[in-house]
NUSEKE-836370 format. One record per residue (C-alpha): residue in three letters; x, y, z; residue number from 0. Coordinates in steps of 0.001 Angstrom, whole numbers, always signed. Example, Ala and Ser with C-alpha at 12.3 -4.5 7.8 and 13.67 -1.06 7.14 Angstrom:
REM NUSEKE-836370
- ALA,+12300,-4500,+7800,0
- SER,+13670,-1060,+7140,1
REM end
This chain:
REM NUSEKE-836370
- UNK,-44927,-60770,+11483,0
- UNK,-48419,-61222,+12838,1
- UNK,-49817,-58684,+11319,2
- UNK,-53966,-58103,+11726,3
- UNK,-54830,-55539,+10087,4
- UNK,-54052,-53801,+6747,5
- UNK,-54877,-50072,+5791,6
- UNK,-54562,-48866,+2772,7
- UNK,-54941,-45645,+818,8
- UNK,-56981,-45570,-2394,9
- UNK,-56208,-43500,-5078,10
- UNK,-52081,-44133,-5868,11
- UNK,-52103,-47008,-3381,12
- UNK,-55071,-50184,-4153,13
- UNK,-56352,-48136,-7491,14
- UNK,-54075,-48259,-10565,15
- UNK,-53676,-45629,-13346,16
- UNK,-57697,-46467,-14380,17
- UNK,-58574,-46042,-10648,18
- UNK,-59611,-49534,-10694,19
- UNK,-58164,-52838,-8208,20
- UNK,-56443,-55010,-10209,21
- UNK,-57226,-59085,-10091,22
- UNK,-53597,-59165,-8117,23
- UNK,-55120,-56779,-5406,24
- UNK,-58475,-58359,-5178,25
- UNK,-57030,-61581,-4918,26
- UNK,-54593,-60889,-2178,27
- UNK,-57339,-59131,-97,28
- UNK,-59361,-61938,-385,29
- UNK,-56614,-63907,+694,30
- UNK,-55931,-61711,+3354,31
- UNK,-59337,-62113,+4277,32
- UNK,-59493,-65875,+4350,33
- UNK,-56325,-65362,+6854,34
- UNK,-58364,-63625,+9409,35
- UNK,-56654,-60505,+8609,36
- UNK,-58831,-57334,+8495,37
- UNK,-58209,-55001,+5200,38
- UNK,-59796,-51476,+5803,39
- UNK,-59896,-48709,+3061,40
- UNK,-58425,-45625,+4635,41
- UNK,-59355,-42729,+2370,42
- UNK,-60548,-38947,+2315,43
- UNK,-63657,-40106,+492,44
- UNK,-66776,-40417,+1979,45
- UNK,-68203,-44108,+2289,46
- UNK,-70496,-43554,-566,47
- UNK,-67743,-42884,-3210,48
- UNK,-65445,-45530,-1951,49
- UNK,-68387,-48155,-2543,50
- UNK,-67712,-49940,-5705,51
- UNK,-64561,-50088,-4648,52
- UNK,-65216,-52247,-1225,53
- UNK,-67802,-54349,-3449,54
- UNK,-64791,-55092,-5805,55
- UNK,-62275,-56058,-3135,56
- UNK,-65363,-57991,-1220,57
- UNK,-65379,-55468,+2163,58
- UNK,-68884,-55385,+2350,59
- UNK,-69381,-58109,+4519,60
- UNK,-70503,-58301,+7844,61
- UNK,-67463,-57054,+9963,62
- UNK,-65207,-55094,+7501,63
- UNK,-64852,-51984,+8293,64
- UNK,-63766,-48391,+6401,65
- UNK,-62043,-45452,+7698,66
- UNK,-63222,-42321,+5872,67
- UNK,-63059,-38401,+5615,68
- UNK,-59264,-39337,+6212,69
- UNK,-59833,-40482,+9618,70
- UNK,-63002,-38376,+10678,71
- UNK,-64604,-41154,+10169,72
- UNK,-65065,-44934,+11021,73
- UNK,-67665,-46875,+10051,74
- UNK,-69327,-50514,+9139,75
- UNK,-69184,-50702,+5660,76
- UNK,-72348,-53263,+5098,77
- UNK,-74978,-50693,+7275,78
- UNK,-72895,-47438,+7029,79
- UNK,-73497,-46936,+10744,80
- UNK,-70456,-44979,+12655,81
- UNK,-67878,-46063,+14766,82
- UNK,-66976,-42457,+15565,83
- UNK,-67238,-39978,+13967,84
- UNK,-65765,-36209,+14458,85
- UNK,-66792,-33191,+12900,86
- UNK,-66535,-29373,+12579,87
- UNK,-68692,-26843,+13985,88
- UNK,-70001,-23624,+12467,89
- UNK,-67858,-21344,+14021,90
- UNK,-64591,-23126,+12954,91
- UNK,-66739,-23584,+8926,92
- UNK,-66920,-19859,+9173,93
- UNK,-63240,-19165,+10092,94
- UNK,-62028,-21343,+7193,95
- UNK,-64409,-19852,+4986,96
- UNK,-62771,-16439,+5434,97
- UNK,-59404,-17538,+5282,98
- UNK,-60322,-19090,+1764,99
- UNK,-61454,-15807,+329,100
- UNK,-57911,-13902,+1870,101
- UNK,-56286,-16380,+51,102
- UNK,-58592,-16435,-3247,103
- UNK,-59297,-20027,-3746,104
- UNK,-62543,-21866,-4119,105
- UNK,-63820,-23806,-777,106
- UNK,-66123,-26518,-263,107
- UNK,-67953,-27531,+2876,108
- UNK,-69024,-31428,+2895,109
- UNK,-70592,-33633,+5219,110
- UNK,-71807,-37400,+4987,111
- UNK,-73926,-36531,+1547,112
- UNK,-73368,-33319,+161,113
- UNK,-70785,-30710,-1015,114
- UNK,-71799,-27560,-499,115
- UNK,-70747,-24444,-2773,116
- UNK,-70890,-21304,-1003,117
- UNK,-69767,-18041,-3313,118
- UNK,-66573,-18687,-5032,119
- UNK,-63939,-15612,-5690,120
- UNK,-64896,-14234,-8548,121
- UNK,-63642,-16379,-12227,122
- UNK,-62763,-19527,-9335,123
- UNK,-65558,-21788,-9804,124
- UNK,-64135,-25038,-7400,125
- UNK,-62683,-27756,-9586,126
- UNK,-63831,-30309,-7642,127
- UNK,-66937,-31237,-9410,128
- UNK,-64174,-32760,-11720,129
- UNK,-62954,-35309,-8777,130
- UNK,-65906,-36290,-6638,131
- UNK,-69462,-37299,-8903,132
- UNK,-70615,-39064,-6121,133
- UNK,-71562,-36680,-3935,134
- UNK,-74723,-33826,-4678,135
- UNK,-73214,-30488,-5259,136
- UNK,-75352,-27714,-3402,137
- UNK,-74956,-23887,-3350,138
- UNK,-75307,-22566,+232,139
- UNK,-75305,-19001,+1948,140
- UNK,-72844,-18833,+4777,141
- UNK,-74794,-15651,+6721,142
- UNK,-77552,-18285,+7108,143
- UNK,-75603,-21386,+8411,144
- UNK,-77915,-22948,+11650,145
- UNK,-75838,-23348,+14673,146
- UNK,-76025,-26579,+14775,147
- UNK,-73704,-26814,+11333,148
- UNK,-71697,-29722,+11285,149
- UNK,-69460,-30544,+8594,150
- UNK,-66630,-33550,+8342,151
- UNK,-63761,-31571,+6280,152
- UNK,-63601,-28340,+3944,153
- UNK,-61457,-28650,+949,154
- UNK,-59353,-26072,-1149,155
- UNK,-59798,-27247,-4686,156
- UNK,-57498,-25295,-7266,157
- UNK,-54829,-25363,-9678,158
- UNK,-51779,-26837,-8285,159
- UNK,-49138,-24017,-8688,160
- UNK,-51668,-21613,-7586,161
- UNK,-52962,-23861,-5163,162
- UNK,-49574,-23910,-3639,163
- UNK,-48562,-20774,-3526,164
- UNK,-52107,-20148,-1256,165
- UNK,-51173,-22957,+1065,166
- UNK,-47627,-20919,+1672,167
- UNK,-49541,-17828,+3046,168
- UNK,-51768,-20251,+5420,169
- UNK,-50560,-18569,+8697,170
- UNK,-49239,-20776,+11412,171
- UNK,-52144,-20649,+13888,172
- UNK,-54253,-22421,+11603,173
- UNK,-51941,-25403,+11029,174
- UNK,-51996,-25272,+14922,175
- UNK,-55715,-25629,+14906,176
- UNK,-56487,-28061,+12171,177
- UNK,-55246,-30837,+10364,178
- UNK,-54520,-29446,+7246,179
- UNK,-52500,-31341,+4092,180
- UNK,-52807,-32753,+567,181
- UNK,-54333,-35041,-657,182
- UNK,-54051,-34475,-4090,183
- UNK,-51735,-32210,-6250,184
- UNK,-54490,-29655,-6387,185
- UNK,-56845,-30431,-3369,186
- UNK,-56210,-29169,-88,187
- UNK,-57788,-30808,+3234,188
- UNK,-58927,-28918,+6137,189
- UNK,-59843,-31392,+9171,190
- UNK,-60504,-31124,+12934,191
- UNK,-56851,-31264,+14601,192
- UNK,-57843,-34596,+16139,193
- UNK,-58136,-36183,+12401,194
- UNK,-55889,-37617,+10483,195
- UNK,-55919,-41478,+9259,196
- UNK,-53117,-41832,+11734,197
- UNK,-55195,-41242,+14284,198
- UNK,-58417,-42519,+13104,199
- UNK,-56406,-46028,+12681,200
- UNK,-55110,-45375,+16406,201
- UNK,-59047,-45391,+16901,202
- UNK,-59741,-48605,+15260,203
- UNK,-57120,-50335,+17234,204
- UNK,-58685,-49717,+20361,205
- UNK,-61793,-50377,+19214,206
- UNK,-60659,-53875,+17934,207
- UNK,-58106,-54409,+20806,208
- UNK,-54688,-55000,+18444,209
- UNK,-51388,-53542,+19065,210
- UNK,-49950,-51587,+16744,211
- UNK,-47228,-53961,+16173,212
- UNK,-50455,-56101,+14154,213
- UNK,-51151,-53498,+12012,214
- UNK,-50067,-52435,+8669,215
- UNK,-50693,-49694,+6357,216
- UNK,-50051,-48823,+3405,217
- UNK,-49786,-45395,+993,218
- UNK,-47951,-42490,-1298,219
- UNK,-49119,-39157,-507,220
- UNK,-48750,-36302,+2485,221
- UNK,-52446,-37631,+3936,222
- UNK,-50534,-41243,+4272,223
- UNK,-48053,-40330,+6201,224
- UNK,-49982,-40095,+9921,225
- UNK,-51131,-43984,+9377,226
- UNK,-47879,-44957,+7722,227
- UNK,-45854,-43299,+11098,228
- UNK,-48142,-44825,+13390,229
- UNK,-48704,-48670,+12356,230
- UNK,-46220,-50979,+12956,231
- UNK,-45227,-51749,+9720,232
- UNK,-45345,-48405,+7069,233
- UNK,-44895,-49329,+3949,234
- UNK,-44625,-46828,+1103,235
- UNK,-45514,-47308,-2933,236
- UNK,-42906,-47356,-5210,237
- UNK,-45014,-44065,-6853,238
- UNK,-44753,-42229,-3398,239
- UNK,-44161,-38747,-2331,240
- UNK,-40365,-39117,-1339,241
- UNK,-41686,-37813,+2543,242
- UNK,-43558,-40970,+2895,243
- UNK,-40748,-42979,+1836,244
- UNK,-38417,-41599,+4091,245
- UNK,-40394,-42466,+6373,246
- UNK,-41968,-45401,+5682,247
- UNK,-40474,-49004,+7000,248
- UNK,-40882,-50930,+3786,249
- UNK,-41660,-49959,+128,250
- UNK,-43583,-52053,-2099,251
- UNK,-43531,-51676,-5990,252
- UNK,-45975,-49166,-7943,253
- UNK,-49768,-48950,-7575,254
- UNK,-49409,-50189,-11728,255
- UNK,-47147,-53211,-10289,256
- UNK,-49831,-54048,-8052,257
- UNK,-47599,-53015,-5142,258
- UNK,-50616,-53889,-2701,259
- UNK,-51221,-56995,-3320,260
- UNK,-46638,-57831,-3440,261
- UNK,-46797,-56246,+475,262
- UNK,-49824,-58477,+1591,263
- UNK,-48132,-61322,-214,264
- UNK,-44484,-60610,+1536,265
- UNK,-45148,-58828,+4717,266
- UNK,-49166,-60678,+5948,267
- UNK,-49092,-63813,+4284,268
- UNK,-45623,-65321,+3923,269
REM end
């Protein structure tokens, strides 16, 4: 199918159960590899959580490149150094801000290192300290943010039902603003309106001069679903979200079937 290039999601996608690559995965990204085809990690991480991961799969190497912050984000995964890179300014942090305390669920701010804590609702202490360790955690006042503030995404990080019934009362200007969707049963993403991995991998294309027709990508949740629309060949996990699947091309067996490496194996290298 001539396919160039292969995205692919991270955490119910290339990482199993143990939120480790299996030996199937690693091997068929290597082979991949060998084939000339580019494999890029598309995730909402930042670069610094995602790298044990790249070392495991070998995408450290001069050339490979990741596409972070769920498409905020591109950059060279050996030096770090951007490919582009969009962010959110202090005025928009603010307005977010507010609209997490009308809703009463924690927010986070985060850029390239940190997470930033600014004050919770009261008895709502974020919960996602229990997903990211990578990252420093650091409290911050929000009457004394410089104007030059830039941050790559906020988060809503919460109990799922309640979580839910929050995102419900979002009102409809601020899905017409931002980028705003799950990645995670109980972590919301709020991202410039020009992000999403769909786009970010529109980004990359340019950049590296393929059609879409040569790309593929592949995931299972709501954040998927922009790449999985856009590249040529969307293929959906056995384990995904049944919106991705409907829309999806192709779908590959679980992320515990190493469903990664069975699409690389079928649709790249046969």
């Amino acid at each position: 199918m001539g396919i160039k290039l292969v995205a692919l999601d991270l955490d119910g996608t290339l990482l199993n159960k143990e939120k480790e690559v299996s030996k199937e995965n690693r091997q068929a990204i290597q082979r991949a590899k060998e084939a000339g085809v580019k494999v890029v990690l598309c995730t909402g991480r930042p670069l610094k959580a995602i790298l044990h991961i790249l070392e495991a799969c070998n995408l450290l190497e001069e050339g490979d490149l990741g596409i972070t912050y769920n498409g905020g984000l591109i950059q060279w995964t050996q030096t770090g150094e951007s490919l582009s890179q969009i962010t959110m300014s202090k005025e928009e942090v603010l307005e977010i801000y507010e609209l997490s305390k009308e809703l009463d669920v924690p927010c986070n701010f985060i850029d390239l290192n940190t997470v930033y804590e600014p004050a919770y609702p009261k008895g709502k202490n974020s919960l996602y300290p229990t997903i990211m360790d990578i990252l420093a955690f650091k409290p911050i006042n929000t009457a004394s943010l410089p104007d030059s503030t830039a941050m790559n995404k906020l988060i809503f990080c919460w109990h799922e039902y309640e979580l839910d019934e929050a995102i419900r009362k979002i009102p409809d200007e601020f899905h017409e603003r931002y980028t705003i969707m799950k990645s995670r049963p109980n972590l919301l993403e709020i991202l410039p309106k020009t992000v999403d991995k769909g786009k970010g991998l529109a980004l990359l294309a340019k950049e590296l001069k393929l059609d879409v027709s040569e790309i593929m990508a592949i995931g299972d949740q709501e954040n998927d679903l922009a790449m999985i629309q856009y590249a040529g060949i969307g293929v959906a996990m056995e384990n995904a979200t049944e919106e991705v699947k409907q829309h999806a091309d192709l779908v590959t067996k679980s992320n515990v079937d190493h469903g990664v490496a069975y699409a690389i194996e079928q649709y790249v290298l046969n």
